[in-house]
NUTORTOR-142725 format. One record per residue (C-alpha): residue in three letters; y, z, x; residue number from 1. Coordinates in Angstrom, 2 decimals. Layout:
<sites>
SITE/resn/y/z/x/resi
SITE/ALA/Y/Z/X/NUM
...
</sites>
This chain:
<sites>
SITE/resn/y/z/x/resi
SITE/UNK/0.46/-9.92/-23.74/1
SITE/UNK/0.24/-6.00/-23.81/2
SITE/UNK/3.42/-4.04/-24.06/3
SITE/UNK/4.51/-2.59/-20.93/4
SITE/UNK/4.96/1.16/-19.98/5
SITE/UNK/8.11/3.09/-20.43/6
SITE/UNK/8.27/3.17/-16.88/7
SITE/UNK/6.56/1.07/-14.04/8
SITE/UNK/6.24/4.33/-12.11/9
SITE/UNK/2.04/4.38/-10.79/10
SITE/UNK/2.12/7.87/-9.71/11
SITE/UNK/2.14/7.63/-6.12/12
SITE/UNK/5.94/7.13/-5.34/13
SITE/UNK/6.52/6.29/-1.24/14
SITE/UNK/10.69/6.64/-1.84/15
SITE/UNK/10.78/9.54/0.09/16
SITE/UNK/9.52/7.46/3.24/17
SITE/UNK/10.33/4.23/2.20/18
SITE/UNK/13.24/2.53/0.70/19
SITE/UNK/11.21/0.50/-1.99/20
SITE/UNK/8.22/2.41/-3.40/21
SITE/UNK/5.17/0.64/-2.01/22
SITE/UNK/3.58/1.41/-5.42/23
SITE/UNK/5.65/0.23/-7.99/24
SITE/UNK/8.46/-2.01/-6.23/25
SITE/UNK/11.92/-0.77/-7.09/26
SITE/UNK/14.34/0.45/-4.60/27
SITE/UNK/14.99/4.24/-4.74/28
SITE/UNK/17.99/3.75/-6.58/29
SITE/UNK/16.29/2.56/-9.01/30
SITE/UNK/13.52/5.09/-9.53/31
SITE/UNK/16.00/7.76/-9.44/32
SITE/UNK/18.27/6.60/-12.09/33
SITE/UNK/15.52/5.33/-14.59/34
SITE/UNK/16.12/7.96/-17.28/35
SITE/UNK/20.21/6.61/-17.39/36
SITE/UNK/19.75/2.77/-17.27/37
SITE/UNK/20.47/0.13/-19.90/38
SITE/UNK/17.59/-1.41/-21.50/39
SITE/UNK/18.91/-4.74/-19.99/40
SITE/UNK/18.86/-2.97/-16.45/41
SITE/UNK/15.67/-1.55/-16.65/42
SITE/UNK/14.96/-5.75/-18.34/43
SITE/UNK/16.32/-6.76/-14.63/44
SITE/UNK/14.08/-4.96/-12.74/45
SITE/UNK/10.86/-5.68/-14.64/46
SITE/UNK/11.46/-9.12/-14.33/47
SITE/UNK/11.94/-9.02/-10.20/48
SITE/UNK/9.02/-6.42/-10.08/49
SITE/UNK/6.38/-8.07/-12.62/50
SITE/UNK/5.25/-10.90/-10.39/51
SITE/UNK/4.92/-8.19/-7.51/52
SITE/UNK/2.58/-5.99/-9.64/53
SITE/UNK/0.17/-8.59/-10.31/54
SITE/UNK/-0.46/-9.23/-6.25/55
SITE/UNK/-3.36/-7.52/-4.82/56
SITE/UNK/-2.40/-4.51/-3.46/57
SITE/UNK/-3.03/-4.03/0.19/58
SITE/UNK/-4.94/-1.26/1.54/59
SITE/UNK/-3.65/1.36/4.29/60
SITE/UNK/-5.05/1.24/7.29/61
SITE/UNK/-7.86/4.04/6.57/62
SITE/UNK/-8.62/2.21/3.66/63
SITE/UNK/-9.62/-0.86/6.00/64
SITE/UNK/-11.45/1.29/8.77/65
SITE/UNK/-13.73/3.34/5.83/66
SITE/UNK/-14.61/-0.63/4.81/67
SITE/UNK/-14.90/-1.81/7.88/68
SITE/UNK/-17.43/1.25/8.32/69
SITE/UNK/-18.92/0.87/4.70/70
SITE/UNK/-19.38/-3.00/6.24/71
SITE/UNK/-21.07/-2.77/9.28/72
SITE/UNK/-22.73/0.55/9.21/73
SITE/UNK/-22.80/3.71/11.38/74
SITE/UNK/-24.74/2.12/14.36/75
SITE/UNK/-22.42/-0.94/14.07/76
SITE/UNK/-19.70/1.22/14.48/77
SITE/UNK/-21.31/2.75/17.44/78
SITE/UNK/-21.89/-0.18/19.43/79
SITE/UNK/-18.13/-1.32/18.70/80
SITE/UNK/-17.24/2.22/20.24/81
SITE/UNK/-19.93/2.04/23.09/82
SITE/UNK/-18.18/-1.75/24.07/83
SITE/UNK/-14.52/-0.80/23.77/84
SITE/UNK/-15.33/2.60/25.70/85
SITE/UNK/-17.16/0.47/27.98/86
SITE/UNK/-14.26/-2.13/28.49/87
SITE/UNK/-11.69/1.11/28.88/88
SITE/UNK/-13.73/2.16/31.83/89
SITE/UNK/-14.56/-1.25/33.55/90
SITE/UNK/-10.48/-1.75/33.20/91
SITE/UNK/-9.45/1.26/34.76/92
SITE/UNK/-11.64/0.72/37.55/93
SITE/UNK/-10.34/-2.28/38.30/94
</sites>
């Protein structure tokens, strides 16, 4: 097994929207007291956190569209925009 980090901070903290960073699991509390934690604290949290790192993350929602495009291609994605816009207008005629 590889030694871990220092820190399981990725770089791309969400605590200022979220209440557990999306990136690297711990609750703001813990991100922000870090530096002043016992080794067998910071031991705590990399145990409830370790098992969450190794799960795929999931991708944001832009992230699935620009697949979803990658996917099926720009006249793909035309035709899906031809048929919703199509449904929009039979519905509101309706």
């Amino acid at each position: 097994m590889t030694a871990r980090p220092d820190s399981p901070c990725k770089g791309v903290c969400t605590t200022t929207y979220d209440e557990v960073c999306r990136a690297c699991h711990r609750h703001y509390l813990e991100v922000a007291n870090w530096g002043v934690m016992t080794q067998a604290e910071k031991d705590a949290v990399w145990a409830r956190i370790e098992p969450l790192r190794e799960m795929p993350e999931e991708s944001s929602p832009v992230e699935q569209i620009t697949d979803l495009v990658l996917a099926i291609g720009v006249t793909g994605v035309a035709c899906f925009v031809a048929t919703v816009f199509a449904k929009i207008l039979i519905w509101s005629f309706t």
